[in-house]
C-alpha positions in Angstrom: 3.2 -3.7 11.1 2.5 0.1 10.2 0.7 -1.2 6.7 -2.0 -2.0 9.1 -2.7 2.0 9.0 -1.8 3.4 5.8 -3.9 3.1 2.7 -2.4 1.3 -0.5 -0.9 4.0 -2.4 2.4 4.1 0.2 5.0 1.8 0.4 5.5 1.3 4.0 9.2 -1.1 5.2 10.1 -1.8 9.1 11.7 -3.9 11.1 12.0 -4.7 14.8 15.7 -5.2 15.4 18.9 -4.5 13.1 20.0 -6.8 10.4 23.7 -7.3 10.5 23.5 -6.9 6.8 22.1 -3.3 6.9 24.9 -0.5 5.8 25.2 3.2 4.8 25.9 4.1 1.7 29.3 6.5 1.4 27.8 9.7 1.1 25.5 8.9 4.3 28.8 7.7 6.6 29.8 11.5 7.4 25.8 12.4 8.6 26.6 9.8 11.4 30.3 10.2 11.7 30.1 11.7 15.3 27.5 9.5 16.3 27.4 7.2 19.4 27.0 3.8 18.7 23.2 3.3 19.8 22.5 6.3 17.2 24.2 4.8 14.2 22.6 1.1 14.4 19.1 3.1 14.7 19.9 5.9 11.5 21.9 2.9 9.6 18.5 0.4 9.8 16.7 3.0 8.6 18.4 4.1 5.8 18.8 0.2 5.1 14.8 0.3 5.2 14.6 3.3 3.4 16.5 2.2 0.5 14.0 -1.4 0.3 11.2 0.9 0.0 12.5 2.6 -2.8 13.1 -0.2 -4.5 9.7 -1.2 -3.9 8.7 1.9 -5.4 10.5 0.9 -8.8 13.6 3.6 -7.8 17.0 2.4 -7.7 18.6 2.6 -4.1 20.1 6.1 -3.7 21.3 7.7 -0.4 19.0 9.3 1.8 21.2 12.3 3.3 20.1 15.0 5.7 18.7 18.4 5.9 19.6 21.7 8.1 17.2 19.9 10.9 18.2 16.6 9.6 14.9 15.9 8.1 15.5 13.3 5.3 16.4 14.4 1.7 13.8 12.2 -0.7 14.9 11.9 -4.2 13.0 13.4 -6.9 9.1 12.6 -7.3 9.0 11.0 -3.6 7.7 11.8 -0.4 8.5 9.8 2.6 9.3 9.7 6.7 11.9 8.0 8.8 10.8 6.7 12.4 12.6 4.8 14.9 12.3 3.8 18.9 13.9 1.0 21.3 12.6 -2.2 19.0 11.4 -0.7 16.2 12.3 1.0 12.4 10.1 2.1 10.5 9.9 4.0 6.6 7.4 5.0 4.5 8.0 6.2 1.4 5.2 7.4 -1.9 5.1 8.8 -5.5 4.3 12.8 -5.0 2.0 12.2 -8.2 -0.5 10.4 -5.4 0.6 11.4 -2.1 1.2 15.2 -0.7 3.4 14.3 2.6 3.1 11.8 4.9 4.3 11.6 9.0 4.7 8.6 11.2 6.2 8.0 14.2 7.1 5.3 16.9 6.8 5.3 20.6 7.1 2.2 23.2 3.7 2.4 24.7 4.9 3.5 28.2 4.5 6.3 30.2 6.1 9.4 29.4 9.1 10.6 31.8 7.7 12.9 34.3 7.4 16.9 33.3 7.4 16.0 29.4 3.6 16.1 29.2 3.2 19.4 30.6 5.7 20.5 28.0 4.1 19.1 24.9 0.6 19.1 25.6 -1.6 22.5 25.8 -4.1 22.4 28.9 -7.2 20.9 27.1 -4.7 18.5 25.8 -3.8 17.4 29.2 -7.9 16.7 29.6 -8.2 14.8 27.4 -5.2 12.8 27.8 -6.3 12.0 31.8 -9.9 11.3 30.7 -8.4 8.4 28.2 -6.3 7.0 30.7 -9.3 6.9 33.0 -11.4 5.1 30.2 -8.3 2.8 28.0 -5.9 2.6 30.7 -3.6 -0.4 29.1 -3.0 3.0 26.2 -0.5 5.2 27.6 -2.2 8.2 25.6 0.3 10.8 26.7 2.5 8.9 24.8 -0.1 8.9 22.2 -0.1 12.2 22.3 3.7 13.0 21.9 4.0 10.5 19.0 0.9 12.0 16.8 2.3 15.5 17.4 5.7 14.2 16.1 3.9 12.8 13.0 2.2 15.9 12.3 5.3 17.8 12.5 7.1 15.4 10.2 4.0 15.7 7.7 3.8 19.4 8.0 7.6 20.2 7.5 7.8 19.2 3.3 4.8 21.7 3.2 5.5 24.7 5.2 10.0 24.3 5.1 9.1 25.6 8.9 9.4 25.2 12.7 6.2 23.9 13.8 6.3 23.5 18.2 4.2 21.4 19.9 1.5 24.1 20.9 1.3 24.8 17.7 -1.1 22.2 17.1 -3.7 20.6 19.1 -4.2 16.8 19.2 -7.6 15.1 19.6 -7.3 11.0 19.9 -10.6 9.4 19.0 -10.5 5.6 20.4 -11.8 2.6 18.4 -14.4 0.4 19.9 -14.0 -1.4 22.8 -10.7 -3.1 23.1 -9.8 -2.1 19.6 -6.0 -1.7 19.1 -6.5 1.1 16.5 -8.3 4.6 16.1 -7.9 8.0 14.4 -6.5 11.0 15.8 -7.1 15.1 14.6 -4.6 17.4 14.6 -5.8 21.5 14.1 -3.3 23.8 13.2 -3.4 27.3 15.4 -1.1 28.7 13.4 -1.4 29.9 10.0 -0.3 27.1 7.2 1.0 26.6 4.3 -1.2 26.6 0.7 -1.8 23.0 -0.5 -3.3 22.4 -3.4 -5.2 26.2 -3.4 -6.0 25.7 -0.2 -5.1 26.7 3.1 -3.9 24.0 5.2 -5.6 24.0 8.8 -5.2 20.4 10.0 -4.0 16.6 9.7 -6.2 13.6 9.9 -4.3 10.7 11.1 -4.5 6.9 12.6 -2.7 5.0 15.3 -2.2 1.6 16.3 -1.2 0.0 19.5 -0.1 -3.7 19.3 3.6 -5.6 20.7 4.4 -2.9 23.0 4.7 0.4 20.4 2.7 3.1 19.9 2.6 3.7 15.5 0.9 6.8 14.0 0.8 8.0 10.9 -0.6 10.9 8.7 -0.9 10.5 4.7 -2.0 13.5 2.9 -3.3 12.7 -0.8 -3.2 15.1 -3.6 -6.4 16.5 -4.5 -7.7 15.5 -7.4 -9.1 18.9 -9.2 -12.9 18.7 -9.4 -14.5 18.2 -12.8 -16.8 21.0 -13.8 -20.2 20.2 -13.8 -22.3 20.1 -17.1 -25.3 22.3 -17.4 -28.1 20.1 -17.1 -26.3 17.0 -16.2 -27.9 16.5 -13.0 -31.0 15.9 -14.9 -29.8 13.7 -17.3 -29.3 16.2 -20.6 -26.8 15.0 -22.9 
């Protein structure tokens, strides 16, 4: 379902339940060792997913093990993300030749418990979010909120190998038209970020989707493709 917001150069896999035929490979089994049951189907289905996109991606399917904050440890040459919720598992995996990072997340489209807004969301944030619900009701967009910050920390932690907290950044959902289940989202930085590409990163540019009870959104950063240098004279035509 998340293809429906990510361009063609990722290789997106999810499911919505999970397969009985989906196990970790050995070196994963100690990551998840500890785990409670609930925890384990959700990380094993995702590795299971995680491995099909690989293969998608032409790459034999190696373990995906964990870093110090348990982010996922891509092999060499890819970039990718892990998400999961109640119903939903979701990977999305690319070459780094075409694609810089890339965040998504999942959230049911419900409201969020009581007290987490306040806690995520900076005061204009909070705005917004009541103005939305006033116009889109049938979007919960403080969950909106929640799960575009999570996919802009998942794309800016590959970049910056840092903490980023939730005021960190500040969220702006733009709706499509009327009674459209998708639209973009911008995310600015308000902290200083990492260099990308010679240039100073300041911000994501993400989409999200609403559609079977979940809330998907996801950021894909391209590499920038160096510009050419401009001729003299080519504007006019001079060979």
């Amino acid at each position: 379902m998340i293809e429906r917001i990510l361009p063609a150069d990722v290789v997106a896999v999810d499911t919505f339940d999970d397969p009985p035929d989906a196990t970790l490979l050995a070196e994963e089994e100690s990551i998840v060792a500890k785990a409670i049951e609930k925890r384990r189907r959700e990380f094993t289905t995702a590795r299971h997913c995680a491995r099909a996109a690989l293969v998608r991606l032409g790459l034999p399917p190696s373990p995906i093990l964990a870093g110090r904050l348990n982010e996922p440890l891509w092999p060499a040459g890819v970039v990718g993300t892990i998400t999961h919720c109640p119903g939903y598992r979701g990977v999305v995996v690319a070459a780094d030749t075409r694609i810089t990072t890339v965040g998504i997340d999942a959230e049911p489209n419900e409201p969020l418990t009581a007290g987490v807004l306040e806690s995520v969301a900076l005061p204009d944030e909070r705005v917004h979010v009541a103005e939305l619900l006033q116009a889109r009701p049938e979007v919960r967009w403080d969950r909106m909120l929640f799960c575009a910050k999570e996919a802009v920390y998942k794309s800016w932690f590959p970049l910056a190998q840092r903490w980023l907290d939730f005021e960190d950044a500040v969220v702006t959902m733009r709706p499509g038209s009327a009674g459209a289940a998708t639209g973009v989202f911008d995310a600015r930085l308000l902290v200083v970020g990492p260099r990308v590409g010679g240039r100073r990163l300041t911000g994501f540019t993400g989409r999200w989707l609403v559609e079977q009870g979940l809330i998907l959104t996801a950021i894909v950063v391209p590499v920038a493709v160096p510009a050419r240098p401009v001729r003299p004279h080519a504007a006019a035509g001079v060979r």
